[in-house]
C-alpha positions as CSV (number, residue, x, y, z in Angstrom):
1,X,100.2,13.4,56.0
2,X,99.6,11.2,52.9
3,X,97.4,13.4,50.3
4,X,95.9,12.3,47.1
5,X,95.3,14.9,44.4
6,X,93.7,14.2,41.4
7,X,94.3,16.3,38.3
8,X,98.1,17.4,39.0
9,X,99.3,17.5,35.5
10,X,98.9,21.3,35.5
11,X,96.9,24.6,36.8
12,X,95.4,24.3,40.8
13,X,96.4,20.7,40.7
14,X,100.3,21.1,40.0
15,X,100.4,24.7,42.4
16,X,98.5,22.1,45.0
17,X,100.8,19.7,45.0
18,X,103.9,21.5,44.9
19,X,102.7,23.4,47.5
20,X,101.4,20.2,49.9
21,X,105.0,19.0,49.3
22,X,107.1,22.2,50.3
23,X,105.0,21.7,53.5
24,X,106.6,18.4,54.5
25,X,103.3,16.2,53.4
26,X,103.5,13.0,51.4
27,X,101.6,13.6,48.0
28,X,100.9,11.3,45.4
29,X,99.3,13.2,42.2
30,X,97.4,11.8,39.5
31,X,96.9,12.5,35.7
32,X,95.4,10.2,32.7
33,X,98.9,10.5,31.1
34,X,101.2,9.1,33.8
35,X,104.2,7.0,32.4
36,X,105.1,5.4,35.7
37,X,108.3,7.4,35.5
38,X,107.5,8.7,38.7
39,X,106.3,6.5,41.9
40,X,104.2,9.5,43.0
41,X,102.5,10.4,40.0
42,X,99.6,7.7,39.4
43,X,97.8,7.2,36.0
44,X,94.4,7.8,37.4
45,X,91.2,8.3,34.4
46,X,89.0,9.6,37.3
47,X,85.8,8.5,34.7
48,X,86.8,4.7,35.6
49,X,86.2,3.3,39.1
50,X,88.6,0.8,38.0
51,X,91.2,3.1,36.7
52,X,90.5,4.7,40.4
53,X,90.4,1.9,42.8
54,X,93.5,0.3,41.7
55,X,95.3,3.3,42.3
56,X,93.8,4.2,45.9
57,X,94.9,0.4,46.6
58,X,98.7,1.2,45.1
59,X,98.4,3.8,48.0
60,X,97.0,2.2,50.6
61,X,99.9,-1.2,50.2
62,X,102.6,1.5,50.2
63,X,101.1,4.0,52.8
64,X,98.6,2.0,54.9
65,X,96.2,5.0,54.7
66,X,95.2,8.2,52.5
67,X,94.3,10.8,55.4
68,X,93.7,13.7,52.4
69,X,91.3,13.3,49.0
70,X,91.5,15.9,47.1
71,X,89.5,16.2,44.4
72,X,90.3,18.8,41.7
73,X,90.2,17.1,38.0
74,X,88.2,18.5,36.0
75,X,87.2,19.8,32.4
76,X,84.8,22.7,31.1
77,X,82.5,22.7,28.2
78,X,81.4,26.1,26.7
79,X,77.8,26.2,25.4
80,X,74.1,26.9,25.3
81,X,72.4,24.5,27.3
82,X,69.9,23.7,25.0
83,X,72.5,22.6,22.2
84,X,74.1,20.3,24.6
85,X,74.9,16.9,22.9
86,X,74.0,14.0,25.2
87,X,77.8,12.9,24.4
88,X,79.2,16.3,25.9
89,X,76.8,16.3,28.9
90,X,78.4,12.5,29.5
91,X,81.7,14.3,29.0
92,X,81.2,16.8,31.4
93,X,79.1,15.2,34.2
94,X,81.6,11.8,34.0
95,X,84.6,13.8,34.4
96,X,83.7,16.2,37.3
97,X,80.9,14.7,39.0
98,X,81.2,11.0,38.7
99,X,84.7,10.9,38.8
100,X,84.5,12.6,42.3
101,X,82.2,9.9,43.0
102,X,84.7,7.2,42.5
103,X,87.7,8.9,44.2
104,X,85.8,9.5,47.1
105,X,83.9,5.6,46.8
106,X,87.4,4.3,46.7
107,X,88.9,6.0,49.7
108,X,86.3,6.4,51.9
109,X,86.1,3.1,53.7
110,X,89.8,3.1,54.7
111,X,89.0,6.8,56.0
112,X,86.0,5.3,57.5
113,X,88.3,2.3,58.8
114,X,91.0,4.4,60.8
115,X,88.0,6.6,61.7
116,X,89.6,9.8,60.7
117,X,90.4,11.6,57.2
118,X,89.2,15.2,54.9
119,X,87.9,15.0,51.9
120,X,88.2,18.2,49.8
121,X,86.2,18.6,46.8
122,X,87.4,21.3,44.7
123,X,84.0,23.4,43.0
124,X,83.5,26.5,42.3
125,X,81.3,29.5,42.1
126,X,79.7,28.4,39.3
127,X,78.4,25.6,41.6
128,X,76.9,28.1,43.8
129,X,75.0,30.0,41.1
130,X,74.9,29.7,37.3
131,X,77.3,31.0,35.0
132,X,75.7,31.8,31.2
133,X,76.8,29.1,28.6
134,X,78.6,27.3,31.6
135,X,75.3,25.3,32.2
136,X,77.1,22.0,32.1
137,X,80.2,23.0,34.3
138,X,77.5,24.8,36.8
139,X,75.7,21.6,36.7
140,X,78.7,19.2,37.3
141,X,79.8,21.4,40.2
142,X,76.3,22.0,41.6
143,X,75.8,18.4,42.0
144,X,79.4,18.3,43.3
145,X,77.9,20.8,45.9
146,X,74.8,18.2,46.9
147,X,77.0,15.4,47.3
148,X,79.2,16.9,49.1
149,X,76.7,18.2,51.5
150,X,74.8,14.8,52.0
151,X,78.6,13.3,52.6
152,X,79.0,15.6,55.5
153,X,76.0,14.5,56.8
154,X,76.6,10.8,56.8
155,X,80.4,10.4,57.4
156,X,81.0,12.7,60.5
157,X,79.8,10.2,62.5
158,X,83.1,8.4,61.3
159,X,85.5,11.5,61.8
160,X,85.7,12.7,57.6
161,X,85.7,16.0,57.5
162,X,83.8,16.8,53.9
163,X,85.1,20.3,52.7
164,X,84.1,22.3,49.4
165,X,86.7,24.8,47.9
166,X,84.7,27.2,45.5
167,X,87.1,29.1,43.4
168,X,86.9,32.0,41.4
169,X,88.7,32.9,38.2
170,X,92.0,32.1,38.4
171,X,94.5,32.2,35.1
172,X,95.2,28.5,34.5
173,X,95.0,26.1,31.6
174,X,91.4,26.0,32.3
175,X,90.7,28.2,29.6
176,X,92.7,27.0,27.1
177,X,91.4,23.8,27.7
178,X,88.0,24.5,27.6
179,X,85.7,22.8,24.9
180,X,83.2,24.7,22.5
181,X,80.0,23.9,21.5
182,X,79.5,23.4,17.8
183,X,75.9,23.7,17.9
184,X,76.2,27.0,19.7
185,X,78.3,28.2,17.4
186,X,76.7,27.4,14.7
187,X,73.1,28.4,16.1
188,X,71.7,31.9,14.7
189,X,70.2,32.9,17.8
190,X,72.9,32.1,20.2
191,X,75.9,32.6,18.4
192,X,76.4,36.1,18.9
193,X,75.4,36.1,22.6
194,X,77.7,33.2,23.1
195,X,80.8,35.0,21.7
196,X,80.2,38.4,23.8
197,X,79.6,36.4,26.7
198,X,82.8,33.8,26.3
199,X,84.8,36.7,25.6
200,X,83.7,38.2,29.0
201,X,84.1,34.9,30.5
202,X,87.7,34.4,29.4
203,X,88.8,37.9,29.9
204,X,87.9,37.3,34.0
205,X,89.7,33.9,34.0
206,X,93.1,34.9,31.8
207,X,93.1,38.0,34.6
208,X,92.6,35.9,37.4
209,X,94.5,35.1,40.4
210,X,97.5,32.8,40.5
211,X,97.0,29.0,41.1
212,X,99.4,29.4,44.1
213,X,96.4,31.4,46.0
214,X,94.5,28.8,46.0
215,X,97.2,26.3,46.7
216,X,97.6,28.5,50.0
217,X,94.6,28.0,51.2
218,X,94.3,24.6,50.5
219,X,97.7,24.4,52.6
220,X,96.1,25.7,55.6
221,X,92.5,23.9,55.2
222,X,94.6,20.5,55.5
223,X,96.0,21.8,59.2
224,X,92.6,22.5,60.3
225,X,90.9,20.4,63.2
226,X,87.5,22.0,62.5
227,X,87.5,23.1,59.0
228,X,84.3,24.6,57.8
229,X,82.5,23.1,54.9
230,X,82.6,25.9,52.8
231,X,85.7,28.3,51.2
232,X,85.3,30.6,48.8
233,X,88.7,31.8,46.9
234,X,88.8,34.3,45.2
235,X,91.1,37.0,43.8
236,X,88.6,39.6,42.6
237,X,86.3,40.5,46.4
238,X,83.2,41.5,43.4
239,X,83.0,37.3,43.4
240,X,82.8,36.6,46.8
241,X,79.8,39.1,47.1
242,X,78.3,37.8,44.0
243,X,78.0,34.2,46.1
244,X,76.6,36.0,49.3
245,X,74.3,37.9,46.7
246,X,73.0,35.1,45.1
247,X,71.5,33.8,48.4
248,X,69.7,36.7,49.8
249,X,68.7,38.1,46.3
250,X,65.3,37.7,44.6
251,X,66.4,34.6,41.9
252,X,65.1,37.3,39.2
253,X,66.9,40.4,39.9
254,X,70.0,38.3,40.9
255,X,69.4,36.8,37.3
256,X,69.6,40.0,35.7
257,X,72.2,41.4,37.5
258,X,74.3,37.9,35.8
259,X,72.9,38.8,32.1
260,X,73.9,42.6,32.5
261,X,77.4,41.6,34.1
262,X,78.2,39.0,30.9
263,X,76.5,41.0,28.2
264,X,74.1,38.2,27.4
């Protein structure tokens, strides 16, 4: 198969790709940062449909189709909602929800075209229930969720299959990478919250599963005729139930079992 995988410069993105291509697939990768040094690796800024569509159409002359999207780059900003800077709510919602948006606006018609394809849209828990001073990521990968859902909807008819991968932690250079709010740090009545609950945060992702776990899966999902629309990988079983939890919980006490769990 040909597979596109966007953010493979490091962490699920690099385990994905190696992985795809131990299992005999065609993979072309993609990171902001590409030199051209390698005709596999494309220099995609996901934020740009531009940047985006002249890549899926490098592809598609050398290929003559993309029958995998998957969509995995992305960035985290730590912070009280409230504090949130319009620039860093751009930041956030341009890198992991619009820039799904393009890939999958630049791929889909030739999907749509040879009537078959999958698109896989990498999420997270944290789109299927909030994670305290993650509001921005949660809301990036919550609206990730809805589009994906109203994708399903509309493109079976064509033969896409529209899957949604929500990971766990996992010990990548997520956390590393992650930015801080300086408003929240420097805010009397959250700063102190925010640190106990960062540290919590950071202490689940650093002892998190490997990237290859997810990679795995992904491996499989690829293979499947009738994949499901939702997969939940995780290393730690606690946040799988937490997912199940927060859908047959009252919103309240399923609130307050989150505060108590990250010492808000």
């Amino acid at each position: 198969m040909v597979i596109l995988v966007t953010g493979t410069s490091s962490g699920f993105g690099l385990a994905i790709r190696r992985h795809l291509v131990s299992k005999g697939h065609k993979v072309y990768g993609s990171s902001r940062n590409a030199d051209g040094s390698d005709s596999y690796t494309l220099a995609i800024d996901v934020r740009s449909a531009k940047s985006v569509q002249l890549a899926v159409d490098k592809i598609i002359e050398r290929e003559g189709r993309i029958d995998v999207l998957i969509n995995n780059a992305g960035m985290g900003i730590g912070g009280a909602a409230e504090l949130a800077t319009p620039e860093e709510v751009d930041l956030q919602m341009s890198t992991n929800f619009i820039g799904c948006t393009n890939m999958c606006r630049a791929v889909l018609p030739y999907m749509r075209s040879q009537r078959k394809g999958m698109i896989i849209n990498i999420s997270s828990i944290a789109g299927r229930f909030a994670i305290p001073y993650q509001g921005l990521y949660s809301a990036s990968k919550f609206a990730i969720e809805g589009y994906s859902q109203a994708l399903a909807l509309e493109t079976k008819q064509f033969g896409v299959k529209i899957v949604c991968v929500n990971p766990g932690d996992f010990n990548t250079g997520f956390t590393k990478a992650r930015k801080i709010s300086q408003q929240t740090i420097d805010s009397e009545d959250y700063k102190q919250s925010f640190a106990r609950v960062l540290k919590n945060v950071e202490k689940d992702e650093l002892g998190g599963g490997s990237p290859e776990l997810l990679a795995r899966k992904i491996g499989k999902i690829v293979t499947k005729r009738y994949p499901r629309f939702h997969y939940i990988v995780a290393k730690d079983p606690i946040q799988t139930l937490a997912v199940y939890l927060s859908l047959i919980l009252p919103q309240n006490f399923f609130h307050w079992i989150i505060r108590l769990f990250y010492s808000v």
